[in-house]
Rosetta silent file (secondary structure, phi, psi, omega in degrees, C-alpha in Angstrom):
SEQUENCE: XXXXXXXXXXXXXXXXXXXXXXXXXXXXXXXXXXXXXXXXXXXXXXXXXXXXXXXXXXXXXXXXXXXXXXXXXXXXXXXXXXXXXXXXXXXXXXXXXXXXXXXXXXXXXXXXXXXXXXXXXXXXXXXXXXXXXXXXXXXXXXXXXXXXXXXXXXXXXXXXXXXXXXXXXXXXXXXXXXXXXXXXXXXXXXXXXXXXXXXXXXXXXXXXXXXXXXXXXXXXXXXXXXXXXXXXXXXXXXXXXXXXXXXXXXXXXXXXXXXXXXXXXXXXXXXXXXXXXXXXXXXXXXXXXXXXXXXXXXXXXXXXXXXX
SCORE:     score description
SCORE:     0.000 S_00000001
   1 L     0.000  -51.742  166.584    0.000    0.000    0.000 S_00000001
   2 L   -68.764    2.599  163.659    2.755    2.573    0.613 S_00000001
   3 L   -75.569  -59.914 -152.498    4.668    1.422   -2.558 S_00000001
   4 H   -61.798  -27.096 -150.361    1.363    2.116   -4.378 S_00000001
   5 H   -87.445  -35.134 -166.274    0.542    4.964   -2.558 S_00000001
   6 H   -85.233  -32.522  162.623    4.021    6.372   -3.357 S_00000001
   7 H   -22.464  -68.146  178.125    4.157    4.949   -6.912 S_00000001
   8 H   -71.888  -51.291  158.988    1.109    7.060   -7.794 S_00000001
   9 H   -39.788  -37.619  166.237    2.102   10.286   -6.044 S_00000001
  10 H   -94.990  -18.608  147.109    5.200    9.929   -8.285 S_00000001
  11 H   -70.867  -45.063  169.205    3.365    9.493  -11.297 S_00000001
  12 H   -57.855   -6.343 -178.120    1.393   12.238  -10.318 S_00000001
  13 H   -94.389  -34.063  165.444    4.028   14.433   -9.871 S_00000001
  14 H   -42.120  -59.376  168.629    5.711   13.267  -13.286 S_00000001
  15 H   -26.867  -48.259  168.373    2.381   14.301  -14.558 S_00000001
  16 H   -63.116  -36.928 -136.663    2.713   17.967  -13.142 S_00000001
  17 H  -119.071  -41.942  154.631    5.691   18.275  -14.230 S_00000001
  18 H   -64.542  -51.083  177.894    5.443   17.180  -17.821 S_00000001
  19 H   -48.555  -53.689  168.192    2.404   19.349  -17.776 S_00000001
  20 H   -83.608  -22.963  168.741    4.643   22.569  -17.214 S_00000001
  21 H   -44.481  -81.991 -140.136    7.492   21.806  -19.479 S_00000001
  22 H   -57.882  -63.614  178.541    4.765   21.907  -22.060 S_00000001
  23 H   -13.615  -50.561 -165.474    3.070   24.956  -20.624 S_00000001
  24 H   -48.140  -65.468  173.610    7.069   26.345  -20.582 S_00000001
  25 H   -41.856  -54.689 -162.800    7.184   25.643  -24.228 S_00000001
  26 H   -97.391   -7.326  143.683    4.312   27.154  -25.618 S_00000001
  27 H   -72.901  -46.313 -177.078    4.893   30.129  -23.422 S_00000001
  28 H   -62.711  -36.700  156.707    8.173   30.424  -24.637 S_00000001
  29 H   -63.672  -62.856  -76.931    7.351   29.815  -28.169 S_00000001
  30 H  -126.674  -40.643 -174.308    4.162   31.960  -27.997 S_00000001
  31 H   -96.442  -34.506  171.993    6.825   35.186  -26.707 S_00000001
  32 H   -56.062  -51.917 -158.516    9.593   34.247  -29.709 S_00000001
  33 L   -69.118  -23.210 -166.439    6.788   34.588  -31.940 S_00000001
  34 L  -101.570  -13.279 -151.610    5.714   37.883  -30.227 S_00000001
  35 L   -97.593  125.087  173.040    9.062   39.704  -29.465 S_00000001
  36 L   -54.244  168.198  168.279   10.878   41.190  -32.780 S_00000001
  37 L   -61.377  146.140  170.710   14.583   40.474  -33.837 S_00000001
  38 L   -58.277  143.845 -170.338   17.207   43.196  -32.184 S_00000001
  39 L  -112.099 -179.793 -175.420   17.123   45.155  -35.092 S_00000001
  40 L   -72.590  176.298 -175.488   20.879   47.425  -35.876 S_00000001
  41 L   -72.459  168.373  179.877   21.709   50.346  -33.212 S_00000001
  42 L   -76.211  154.975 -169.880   20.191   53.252  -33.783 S_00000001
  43 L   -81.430  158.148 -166.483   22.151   56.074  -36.051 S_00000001
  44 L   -76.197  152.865  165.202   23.698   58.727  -33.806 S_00000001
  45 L   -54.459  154.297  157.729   22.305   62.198  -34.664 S_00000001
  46 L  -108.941  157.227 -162.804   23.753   64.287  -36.562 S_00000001
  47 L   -54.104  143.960  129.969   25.471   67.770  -35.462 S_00000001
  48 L   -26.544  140.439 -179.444   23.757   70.736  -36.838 S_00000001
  49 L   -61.584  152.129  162.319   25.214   72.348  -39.794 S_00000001
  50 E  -133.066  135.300 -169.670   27.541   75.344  -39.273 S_00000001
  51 E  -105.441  134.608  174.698   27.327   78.202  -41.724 S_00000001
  52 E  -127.394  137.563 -163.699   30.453   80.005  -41.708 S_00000001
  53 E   -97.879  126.433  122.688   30.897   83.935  -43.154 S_00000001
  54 E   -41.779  136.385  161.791   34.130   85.552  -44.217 S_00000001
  55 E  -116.504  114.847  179.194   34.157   88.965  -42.462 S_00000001
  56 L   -65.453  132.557  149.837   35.983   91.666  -43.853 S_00000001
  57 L   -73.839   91.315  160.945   37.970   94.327  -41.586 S_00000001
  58 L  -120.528 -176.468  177.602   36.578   97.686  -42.636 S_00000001
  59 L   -58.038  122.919 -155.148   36.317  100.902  -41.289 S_00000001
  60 L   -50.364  121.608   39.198   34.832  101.146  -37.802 S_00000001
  61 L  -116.154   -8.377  153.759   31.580  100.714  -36.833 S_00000001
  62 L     3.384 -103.947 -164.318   31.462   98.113  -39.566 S_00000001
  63 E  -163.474  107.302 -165.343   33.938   95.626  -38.786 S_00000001
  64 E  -156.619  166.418 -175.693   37.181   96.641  -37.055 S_00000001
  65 E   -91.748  142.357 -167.863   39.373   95.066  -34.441 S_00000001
  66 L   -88.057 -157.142  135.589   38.500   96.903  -31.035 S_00000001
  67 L    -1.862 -101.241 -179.541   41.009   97.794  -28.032 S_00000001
  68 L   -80.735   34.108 -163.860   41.807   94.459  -27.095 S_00000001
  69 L    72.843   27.940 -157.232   41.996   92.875  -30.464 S_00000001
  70 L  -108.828  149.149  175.437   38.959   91.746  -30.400 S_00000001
  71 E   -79.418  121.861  168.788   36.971   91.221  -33.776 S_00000001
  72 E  -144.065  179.925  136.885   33.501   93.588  -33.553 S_00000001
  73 E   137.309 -133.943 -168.611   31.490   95.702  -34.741 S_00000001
  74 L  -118.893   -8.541  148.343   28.020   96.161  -36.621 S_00000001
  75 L   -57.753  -72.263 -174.542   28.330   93.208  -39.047 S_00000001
  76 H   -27.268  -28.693 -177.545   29.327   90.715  -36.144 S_00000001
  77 H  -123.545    9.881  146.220   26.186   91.392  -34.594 S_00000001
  78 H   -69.165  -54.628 -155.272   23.774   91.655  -37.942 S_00000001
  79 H   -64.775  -59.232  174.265   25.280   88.501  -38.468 S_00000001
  80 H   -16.441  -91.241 -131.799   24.486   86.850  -34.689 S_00000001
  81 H   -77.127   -4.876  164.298   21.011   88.171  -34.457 S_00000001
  82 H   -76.510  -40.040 -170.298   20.017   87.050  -38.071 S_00000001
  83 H   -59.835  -64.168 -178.186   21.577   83.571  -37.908 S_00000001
  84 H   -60.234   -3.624  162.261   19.473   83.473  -34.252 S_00000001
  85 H  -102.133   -3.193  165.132   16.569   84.384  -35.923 S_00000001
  86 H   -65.677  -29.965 -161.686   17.134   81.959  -38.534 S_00000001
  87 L    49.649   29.763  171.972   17.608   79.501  -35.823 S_00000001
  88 L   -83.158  141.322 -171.175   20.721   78.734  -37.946 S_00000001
  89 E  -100.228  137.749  159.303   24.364   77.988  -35.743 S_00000001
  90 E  -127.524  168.806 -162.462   26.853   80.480  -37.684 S_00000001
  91 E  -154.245  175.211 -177.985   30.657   81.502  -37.128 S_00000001
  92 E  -156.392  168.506 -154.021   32.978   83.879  -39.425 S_00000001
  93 E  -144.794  158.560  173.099   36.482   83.477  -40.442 S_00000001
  94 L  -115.124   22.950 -165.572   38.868   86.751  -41.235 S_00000001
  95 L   -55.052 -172.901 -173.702   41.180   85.265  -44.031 S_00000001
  96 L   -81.839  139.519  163.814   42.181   87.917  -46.804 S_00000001
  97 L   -52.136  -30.673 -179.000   39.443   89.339  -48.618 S_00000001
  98 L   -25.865  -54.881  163.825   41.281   88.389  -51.875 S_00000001
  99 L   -24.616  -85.537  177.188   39.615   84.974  -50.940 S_00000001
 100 L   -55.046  -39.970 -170.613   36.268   86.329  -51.940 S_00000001
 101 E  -144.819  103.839  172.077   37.023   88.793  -54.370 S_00000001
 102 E  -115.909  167.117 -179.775   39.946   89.932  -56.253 S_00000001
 103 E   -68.882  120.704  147.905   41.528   92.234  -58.642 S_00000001
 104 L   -62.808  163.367 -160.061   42.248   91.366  -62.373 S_00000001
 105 L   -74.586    2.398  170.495   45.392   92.627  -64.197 S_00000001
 106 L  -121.107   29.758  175.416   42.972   95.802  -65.539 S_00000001
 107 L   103.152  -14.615 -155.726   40.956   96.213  -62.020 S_00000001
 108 L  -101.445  146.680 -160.153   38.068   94.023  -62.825 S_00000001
 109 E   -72.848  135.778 -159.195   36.589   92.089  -59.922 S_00000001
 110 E  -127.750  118.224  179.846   37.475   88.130  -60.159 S_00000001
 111 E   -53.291  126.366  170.430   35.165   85.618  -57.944 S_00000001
 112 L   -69.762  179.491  169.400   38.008   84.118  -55.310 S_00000001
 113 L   -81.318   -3.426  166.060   38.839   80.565  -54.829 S_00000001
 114 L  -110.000   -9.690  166.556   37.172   80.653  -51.401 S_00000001
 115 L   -89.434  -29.479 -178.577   33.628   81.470  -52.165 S_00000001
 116 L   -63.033  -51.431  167.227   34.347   80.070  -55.182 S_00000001
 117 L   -85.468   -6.742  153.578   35.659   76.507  -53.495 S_00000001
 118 L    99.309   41.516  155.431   32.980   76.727  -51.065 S_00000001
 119 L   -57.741    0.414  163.399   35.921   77.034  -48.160 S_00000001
 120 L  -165.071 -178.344  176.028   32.820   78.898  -45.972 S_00000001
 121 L   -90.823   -7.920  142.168   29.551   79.880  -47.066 S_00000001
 122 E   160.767 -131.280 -147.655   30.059   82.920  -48.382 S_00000001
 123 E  -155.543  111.584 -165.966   31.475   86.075  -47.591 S_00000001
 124 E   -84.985  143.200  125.942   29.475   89.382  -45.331 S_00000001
 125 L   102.977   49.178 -162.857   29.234   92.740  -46.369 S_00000001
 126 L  -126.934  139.969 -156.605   30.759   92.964  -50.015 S_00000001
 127 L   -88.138  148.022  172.789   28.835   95.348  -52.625 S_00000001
 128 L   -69.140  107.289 -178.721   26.651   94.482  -55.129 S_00000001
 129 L  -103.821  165.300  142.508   27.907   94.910  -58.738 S_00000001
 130 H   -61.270  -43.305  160.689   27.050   94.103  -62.075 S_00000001
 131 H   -43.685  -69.537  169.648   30.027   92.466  -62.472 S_00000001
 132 H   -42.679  -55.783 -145.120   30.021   90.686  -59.434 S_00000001
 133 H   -67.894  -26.190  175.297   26.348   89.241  -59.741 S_00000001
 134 H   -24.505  -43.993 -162.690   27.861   87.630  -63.069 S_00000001
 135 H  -116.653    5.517 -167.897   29.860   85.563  -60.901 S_00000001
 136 L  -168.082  147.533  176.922   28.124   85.272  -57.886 S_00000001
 137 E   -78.796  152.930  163.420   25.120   85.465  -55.838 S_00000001
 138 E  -124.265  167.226  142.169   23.921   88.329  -53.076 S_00000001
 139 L   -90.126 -175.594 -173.313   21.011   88.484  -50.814 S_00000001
 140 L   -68.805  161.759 -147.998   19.033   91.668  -50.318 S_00000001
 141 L  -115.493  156.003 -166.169   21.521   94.474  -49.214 S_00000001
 142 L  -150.226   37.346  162.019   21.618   96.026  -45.672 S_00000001
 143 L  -162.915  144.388  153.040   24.299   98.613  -46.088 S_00000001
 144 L   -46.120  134.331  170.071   25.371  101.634  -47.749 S_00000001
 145 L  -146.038   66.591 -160.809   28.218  102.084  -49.622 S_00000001
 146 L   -68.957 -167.282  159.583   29.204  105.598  -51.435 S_00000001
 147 L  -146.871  140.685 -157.206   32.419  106.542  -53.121 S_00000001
 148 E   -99.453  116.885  142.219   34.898  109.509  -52.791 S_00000001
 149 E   -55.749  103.737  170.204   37.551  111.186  -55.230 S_00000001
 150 E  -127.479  135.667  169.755   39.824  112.103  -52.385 S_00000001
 151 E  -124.803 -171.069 -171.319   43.432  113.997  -52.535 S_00000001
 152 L   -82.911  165.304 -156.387   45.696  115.324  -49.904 S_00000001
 153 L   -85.677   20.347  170.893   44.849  118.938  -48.781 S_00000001
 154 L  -134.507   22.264  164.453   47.769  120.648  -50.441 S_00000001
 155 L   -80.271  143.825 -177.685   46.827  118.938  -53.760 S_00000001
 156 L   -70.630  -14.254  174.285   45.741  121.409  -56.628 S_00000001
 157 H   -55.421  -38.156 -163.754   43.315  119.101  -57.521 S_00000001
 158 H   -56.215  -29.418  175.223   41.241  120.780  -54.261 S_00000001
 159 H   -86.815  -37.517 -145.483   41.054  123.883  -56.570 S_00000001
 160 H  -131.104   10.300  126.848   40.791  123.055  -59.614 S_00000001
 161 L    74.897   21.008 -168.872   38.652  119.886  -59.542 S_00000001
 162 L  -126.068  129.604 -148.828   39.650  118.161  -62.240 S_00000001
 163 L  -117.262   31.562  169.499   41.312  114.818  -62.813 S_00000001
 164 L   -50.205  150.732  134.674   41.699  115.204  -66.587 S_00000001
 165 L    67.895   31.450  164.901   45.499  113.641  -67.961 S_00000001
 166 L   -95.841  163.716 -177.154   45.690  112.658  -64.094 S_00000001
 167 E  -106.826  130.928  166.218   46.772  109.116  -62.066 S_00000001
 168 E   -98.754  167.681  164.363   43.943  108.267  -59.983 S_00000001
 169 E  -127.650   94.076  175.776   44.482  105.104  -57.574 S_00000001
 170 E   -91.448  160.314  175.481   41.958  102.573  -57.182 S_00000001
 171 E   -66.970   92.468 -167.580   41.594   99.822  -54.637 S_00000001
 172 L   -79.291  104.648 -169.251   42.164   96.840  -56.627 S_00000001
 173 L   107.954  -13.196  148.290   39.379   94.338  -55.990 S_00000001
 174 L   -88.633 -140.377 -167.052   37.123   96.394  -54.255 S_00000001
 175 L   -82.610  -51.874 -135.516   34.180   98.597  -54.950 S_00000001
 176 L   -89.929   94.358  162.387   35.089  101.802  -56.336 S_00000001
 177 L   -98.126 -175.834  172.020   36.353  101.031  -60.414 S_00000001
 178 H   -80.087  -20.073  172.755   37.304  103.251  -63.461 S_00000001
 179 H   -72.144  -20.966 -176.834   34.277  102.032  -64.900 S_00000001
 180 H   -77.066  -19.602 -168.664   32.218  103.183  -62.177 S_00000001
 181 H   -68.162  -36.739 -140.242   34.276  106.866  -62.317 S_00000001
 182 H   -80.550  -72.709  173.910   33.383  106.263  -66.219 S_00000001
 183 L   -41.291  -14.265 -173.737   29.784  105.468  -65.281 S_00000001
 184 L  -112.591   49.087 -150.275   29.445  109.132  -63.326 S_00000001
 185 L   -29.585   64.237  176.101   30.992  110.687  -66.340 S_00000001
 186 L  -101.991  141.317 -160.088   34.443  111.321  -65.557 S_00000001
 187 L  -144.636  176.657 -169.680   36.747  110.412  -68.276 S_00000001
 188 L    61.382   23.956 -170.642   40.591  110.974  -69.455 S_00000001
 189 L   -94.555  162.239  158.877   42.240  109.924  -66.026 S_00000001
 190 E  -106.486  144.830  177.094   44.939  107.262  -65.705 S_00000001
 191 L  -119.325  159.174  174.646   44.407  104.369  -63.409 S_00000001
 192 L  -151.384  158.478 -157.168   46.375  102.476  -61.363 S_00000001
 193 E  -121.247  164.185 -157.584   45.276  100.036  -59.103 S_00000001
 194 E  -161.252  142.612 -172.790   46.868   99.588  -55.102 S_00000001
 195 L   -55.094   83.852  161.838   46.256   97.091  -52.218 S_00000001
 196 H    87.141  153.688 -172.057   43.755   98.475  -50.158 S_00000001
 197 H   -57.256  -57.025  156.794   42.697  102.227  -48.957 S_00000001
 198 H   -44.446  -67.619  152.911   46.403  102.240  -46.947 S_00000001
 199 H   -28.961  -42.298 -176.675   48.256  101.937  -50.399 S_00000001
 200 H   -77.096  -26.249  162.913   46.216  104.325  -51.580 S_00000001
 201 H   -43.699  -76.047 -162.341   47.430  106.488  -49.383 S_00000001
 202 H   -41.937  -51.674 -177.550   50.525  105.680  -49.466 S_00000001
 203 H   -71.646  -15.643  170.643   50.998  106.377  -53.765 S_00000001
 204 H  -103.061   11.932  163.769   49.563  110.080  -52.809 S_00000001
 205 H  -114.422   -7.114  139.721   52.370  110.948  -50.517 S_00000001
 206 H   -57.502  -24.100 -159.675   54.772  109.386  -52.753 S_00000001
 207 L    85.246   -8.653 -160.063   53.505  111.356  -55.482 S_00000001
 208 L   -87.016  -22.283  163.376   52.857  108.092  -57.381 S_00000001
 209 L  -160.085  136.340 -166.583   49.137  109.191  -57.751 S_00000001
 210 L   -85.396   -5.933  169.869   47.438  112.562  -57.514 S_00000001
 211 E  -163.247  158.430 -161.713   44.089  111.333  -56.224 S_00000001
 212 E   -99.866  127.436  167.757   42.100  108.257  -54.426 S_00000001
 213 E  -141.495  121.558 -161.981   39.176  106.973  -55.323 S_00000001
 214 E  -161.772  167.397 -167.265   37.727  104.473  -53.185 S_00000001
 215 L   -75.938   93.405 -148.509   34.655  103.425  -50.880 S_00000001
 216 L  -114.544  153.241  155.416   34.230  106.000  -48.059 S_00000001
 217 L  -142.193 -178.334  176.875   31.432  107.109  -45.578 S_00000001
 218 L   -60.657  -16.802 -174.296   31.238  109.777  -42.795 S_00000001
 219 L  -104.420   10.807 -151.636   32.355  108.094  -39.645 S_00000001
 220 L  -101.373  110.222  155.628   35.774  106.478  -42.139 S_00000001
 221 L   -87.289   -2.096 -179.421   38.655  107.990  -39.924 S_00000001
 222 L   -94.390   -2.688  154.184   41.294  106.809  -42.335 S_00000001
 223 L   -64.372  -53.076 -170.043   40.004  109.809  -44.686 S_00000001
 224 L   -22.317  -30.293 -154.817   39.065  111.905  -42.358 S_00000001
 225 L   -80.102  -46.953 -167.170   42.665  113.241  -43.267 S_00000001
 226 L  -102.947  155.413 -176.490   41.837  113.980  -47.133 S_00000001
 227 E   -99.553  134.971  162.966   39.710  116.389  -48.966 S_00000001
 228 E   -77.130  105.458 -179.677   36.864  114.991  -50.918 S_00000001
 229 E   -91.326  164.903  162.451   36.794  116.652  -54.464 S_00000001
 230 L  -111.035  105.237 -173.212   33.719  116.640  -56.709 S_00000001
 231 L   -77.633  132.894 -167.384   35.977  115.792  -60.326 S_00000001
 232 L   -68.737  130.596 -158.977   34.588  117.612  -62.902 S_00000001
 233 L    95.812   42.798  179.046   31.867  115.563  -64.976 S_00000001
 234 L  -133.682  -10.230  173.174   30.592  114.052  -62.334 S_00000001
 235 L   107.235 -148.372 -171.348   27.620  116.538  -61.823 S_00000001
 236 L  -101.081  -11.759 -174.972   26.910  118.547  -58.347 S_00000001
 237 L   -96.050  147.592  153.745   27.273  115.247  -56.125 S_00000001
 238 L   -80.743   -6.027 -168.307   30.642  114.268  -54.775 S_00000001
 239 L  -102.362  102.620  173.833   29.320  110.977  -53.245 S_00000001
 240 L  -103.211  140.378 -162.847   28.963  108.290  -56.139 S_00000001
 241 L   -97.654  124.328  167.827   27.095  104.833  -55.720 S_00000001
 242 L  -102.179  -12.909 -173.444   29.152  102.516  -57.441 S_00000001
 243 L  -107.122  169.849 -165.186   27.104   99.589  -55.683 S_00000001
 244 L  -143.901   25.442 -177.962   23.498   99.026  -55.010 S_00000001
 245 L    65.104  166.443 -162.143   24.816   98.544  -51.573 S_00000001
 246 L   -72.617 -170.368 -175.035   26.431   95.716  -49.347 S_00000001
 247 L   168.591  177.013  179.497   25.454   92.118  -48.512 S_00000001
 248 E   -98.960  148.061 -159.220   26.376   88.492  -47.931 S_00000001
 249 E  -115.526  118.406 -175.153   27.804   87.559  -51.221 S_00000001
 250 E  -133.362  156.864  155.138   27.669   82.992  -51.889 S_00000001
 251 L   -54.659  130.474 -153.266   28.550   81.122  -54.434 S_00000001
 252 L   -62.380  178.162 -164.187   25.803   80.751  -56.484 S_00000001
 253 L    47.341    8.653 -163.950   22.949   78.264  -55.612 S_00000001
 254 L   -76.507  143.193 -160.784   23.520   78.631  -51.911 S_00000001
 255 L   -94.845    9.305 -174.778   20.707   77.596  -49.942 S_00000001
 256 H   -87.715  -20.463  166.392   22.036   80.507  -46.969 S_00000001
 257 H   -66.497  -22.790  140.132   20.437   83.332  -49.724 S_00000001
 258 H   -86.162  -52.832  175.001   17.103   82.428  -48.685 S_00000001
 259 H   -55.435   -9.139  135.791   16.848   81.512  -44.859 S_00000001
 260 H  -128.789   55.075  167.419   18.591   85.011  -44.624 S_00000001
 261 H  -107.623  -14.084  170.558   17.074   86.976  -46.509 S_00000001
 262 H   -43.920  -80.781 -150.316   13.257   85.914  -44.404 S_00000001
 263 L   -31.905  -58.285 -141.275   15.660   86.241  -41.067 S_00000001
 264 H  -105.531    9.713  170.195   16.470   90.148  -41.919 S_00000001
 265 H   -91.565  -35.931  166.076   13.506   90.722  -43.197 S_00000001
 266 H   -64.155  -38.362 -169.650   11.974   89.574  -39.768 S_00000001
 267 H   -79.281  -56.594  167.504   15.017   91.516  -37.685 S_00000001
 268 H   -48.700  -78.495  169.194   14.081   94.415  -39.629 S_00000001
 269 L   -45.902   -5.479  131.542   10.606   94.778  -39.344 S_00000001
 270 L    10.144 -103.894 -148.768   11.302   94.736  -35.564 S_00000001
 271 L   105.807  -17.056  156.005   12.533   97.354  -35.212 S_00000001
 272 H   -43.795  -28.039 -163.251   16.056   95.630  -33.881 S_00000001
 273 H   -85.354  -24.790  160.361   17.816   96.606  -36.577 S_00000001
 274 H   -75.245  -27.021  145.438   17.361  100.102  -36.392 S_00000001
 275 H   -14.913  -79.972 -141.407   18.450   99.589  -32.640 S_00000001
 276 H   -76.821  -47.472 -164.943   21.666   98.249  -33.446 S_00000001
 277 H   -58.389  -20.083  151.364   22.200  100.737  -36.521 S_00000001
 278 H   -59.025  -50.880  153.367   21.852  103.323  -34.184 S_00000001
 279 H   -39.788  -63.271  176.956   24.035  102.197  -31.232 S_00000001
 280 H   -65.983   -7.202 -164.113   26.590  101.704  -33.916 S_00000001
 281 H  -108.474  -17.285 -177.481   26.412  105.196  -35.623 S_00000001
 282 H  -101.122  -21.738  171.486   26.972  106.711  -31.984 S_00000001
 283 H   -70.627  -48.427  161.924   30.152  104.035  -31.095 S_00000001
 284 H   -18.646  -60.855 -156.192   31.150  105.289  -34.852 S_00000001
 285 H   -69.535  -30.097 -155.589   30.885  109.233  -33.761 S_00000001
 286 H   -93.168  -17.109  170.523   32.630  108.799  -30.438 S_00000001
 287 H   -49.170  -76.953 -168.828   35.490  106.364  -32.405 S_00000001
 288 H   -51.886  -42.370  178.254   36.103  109.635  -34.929 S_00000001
 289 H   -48.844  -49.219  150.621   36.212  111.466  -32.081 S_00000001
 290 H   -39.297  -45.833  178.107   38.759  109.898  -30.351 S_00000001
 291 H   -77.924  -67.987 -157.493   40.905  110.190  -33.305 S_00000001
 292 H   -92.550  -23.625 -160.214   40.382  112.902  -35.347 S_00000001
 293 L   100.335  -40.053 -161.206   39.381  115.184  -32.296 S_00000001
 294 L  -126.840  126.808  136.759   35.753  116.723  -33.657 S_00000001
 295 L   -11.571  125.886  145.755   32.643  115.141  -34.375 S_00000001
 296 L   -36.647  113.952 -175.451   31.856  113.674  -38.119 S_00000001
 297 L   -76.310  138.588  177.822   29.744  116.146  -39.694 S_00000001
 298 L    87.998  -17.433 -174.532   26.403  114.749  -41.101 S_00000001
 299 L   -40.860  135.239 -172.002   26.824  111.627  -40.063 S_00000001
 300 L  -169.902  169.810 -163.026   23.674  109.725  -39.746 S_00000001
 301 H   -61.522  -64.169 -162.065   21.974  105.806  -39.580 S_00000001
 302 H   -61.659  -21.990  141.311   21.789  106.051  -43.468 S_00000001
 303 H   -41.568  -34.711 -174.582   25.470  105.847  -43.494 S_00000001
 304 L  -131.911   -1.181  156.606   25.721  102.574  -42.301 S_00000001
 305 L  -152.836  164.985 -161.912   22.566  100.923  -43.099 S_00000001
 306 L  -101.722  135.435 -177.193   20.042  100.404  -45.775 S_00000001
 307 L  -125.559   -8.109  134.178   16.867  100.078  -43.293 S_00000001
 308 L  -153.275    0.000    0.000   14.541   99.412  -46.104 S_00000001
């Protein structure tokens, strides 16, 4: 009786026990069937793009080096607050302008190898030409840019206003050409072309040219120094637009020519922008001041920005 009794208690327990193995199974298949395969890891994000700007060193409140060497001025912070309203991350680079734009062996503006190789995304605050747009793209323009005949104040040219069988000196690779002098109708000059506004200088205290013609405004303290002629054929203004004013200048197709031309359309209509253009036209006034001694005469927001 206790054999039997245990006999059958251990079949019954075999019973149980077979009974959950199966259970075991068919849970276990029943969850293969339900759970997917690890599938690959997931891809990591990727970093936001960074658009990066050549910035040009011009004359302050532009884009000038401060004090402490610091990079500033009233591009650096069009550029910020458009990019942030863009919700775009941007940066700027200071390499030689040459990089965007340079002179040909007769003056005429040449697309560089860095807007041109896409080494950034294009290039702030460089004027809008005919010439240029040949070769290049702009967005809508948010500075002024006139241009000056200027000699030194004990040139005769101050009297006698005329630059007839004369050497002018242009900036070679910037705004201010002989075609634009051409374009105002002044005609019969000689040109010669010079590194920068400081060259130009330079060839009118050498004697090497009797007058400068290059891209000036009212707060520019490295003029301040020179008399502004009006050269005869040019009419009653001395201030000639050789440009249709500045801008960020890309390689053509760039997809950064729409997303900021919205942005600054948004920063304008503000009311920010005349903020800042203001702020900057009074760091401008007290900068000439500093220098030159006096106040800028005339000086005003419509020097330094196109506001609409």
């Amino acid at each position: 009786m206790h054999f039997r009794q245990t006999f059958m208690t251990f079949k019954m327990n075999t019973a149980k026990i077979s009974t959950l193995v199966f259970l075991f199974a068919v849970v276990g298949q029943g969850e293969s069937v339900r759970r997917a395969p690890p599938g690959p890891p997931p891809c990591p994000l990727q970093p936001p793009k960074v658009w990066v700007f050549e910035m040009p060193i011009y004359p302050p409140p532009l884009s000038y080096l401060n004090s402490s060497g610091e990079f500033t001025g009233l591009y650096r912070e069009l550029l910020q607050a458009v990019c942030e309203i863009a919700e775009k991350e941007c940066d700027y680079t200071t390499i030689p302008v040459q990089k965007c734009m340079e002179a040909g062996p007769n003056g005429e503006n040449i697309a560089g190898e860095g807007v041109m190789g896409e080494w950034f995304d294009g290039c702030f605050g460089f004027g809008i030409t005919t010439e240029r747009q040949q070769q290049v793209e702009f967005s809508n323009p948010f500075s002024p840019l006139k241009s000056n005949m200027m000699v030194l104040p004990s040139s005769p040219l101050v009297e006698t206003q005329n630059v007839t069988g004369k050497i002018v000196a242009f900036a070679g690779g910037q705004l201010s050409s002989p075609q634009c002098l051409i374009n105002h109708g002044v005609t019969g000059f000689e040109a010669i072309f010079v590194n920068g506004h400081a060259a130009g200088m330079e060839a009118l205290e050498s004697g090497e040219a009797d007058a400068l013609f290059n891209s000036n405004n009212a707060l520019n303290t490295a003029s301040a120094e020179l008399v502004i002629i009006n050269p005869a054929g040019a009419g009653t203004d001395p201030d000639m637009q050789c440009i249709s004013g500045t801008a960020l200048m890309t390689k053509k197709g760039s997809e950064a020519i729409d997303w900021w031309n919205e942005a600054l359309e948004t920063y304008k209509a503000s009311g920010a922008f005349l903020s800042l253009c203001e702020k900057y036209l009074e760091i401008g006034r007290q900068m000439y001041f500093d220098k030159i001694g006096s106040y800028p005469e005339g000086a005003t927001v419509d020097d330094i920005c196109l506001l609409d």
